[in-house]
N, C-alpha and C positions, 0 to 999 in steps of 0.2 A: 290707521285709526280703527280701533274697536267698532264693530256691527253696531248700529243702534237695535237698543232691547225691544227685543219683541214681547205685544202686549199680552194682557193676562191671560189664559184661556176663562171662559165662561165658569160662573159660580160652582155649577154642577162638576163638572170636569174636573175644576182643582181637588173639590172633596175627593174623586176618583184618583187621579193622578197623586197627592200627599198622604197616602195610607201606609201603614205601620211602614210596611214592607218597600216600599220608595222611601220615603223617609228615611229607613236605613241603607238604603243605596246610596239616595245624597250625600249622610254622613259619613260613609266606609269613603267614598271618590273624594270626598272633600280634604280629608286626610289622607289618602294616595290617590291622583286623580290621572295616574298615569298605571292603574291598578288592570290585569287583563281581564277579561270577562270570567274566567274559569276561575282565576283568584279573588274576585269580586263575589261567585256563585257559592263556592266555599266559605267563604266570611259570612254570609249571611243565610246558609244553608237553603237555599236554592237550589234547580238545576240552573245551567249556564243558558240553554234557550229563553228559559222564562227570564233569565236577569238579564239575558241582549233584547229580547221582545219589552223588557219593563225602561230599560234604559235607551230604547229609540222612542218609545213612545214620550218620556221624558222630554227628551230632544225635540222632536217634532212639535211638542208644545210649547218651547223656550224655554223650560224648568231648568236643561240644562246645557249649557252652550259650552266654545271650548277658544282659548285665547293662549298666545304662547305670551309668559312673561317675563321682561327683559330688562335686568338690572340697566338704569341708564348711566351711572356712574362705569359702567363697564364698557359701554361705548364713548365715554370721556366728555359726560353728560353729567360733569359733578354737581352743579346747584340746580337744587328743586326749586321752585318758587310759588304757590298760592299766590292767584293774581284776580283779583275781583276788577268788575268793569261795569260802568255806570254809564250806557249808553245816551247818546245825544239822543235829541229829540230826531225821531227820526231813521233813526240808526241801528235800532234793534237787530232785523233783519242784516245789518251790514256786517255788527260785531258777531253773529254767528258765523257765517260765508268766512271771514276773516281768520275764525276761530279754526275753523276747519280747513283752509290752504294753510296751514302754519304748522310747520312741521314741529316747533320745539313745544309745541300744546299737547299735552298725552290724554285731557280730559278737559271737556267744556260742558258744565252744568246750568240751566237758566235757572235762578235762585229767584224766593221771595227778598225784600226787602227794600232799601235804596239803590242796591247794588242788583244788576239784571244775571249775570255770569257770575259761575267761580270756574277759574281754569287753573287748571295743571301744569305749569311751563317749566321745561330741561334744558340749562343750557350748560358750557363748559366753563365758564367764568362770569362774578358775579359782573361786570363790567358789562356781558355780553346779552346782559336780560334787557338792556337801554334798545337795542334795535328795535326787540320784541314788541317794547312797551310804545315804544314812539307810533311803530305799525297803527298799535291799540287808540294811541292818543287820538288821530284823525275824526275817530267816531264816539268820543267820549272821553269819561277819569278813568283811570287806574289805581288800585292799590295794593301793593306786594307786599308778601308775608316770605323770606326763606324757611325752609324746613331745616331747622337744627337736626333734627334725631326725628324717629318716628319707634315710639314703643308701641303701638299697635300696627302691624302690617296690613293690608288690607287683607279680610278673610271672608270667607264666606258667613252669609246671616242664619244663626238657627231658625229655622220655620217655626 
């Protein structure tokens, strides 16, 4: 499971850390983010010290982190499912903990609304989301969504 995000750095800092010149680092990495630091320094007419010293300092303030990602139909992980959860009374706390030993959850968000969670769930068959959800039942409702298609991939947000 993905790091939780680390928080903002302070007002002052972000204005320092989001200047022209980071700004186009994010952008150049976002589009190759497997780009070397001397190919990064060239793109954006830098030397390569000041683009490693500008891009750990990035880092060190969570602007920008680093995740490998992993088609799950590729590991034979064919149905996504969007699975909202509407925790008992009581159970808030449970349905996170839960959320997180559960291996076929790739994303658990605490949402406004009626609904407390939206999670992410990969399984191999759609038959096979019924264990997941039963788990889920114990502590609350449920409601699943399959993903037909996704025309927007997840990408990075323009600042």
């Amino acid at each position: 499971m993905p790091s939780k995000r680390q928080a903002r750095p302070p007002d002052g800092l972000q204005e320092d850390l989001l200047d022209e010149a980071n700004r186009r680092i994010v952008e150049v990495l976002t589009a190759d983010p497997r780009m070397t630091t001397a190919e990064l320094a060239r793109e954006i007419g830098m030397s390569a010290p000041a683009v490693r010293e500008r891009v750990g300092r990035l880092e060190r303030a969570g602007v920008i982190g680093y995740r490998l990602v992993v088609d799950p139909a590729a590991l034979g992980l064919a149905v996504t499912a969007w699975v909202r959860v509407r925790p008992g009374p009581g159970q808030l706390d449970r349905v996170a903990e839960l959320a997180e030993r559960t291996p076929q959850v790739s994303e658990c968000h605490r949402i406004t609304g009626e609904d407390c969670f939206l999670m992410k769930v990969h399984v191999p068959a759609v038959e096979d989301l019924g264990a997941v959800l039963d788990a889920f039942l114990l502590h609350g409702q449920t409601t699943s969504s399959f993903v037909v298609s996704t025309p927007v991939a997840p990408r990075t947000p323009a600042p």
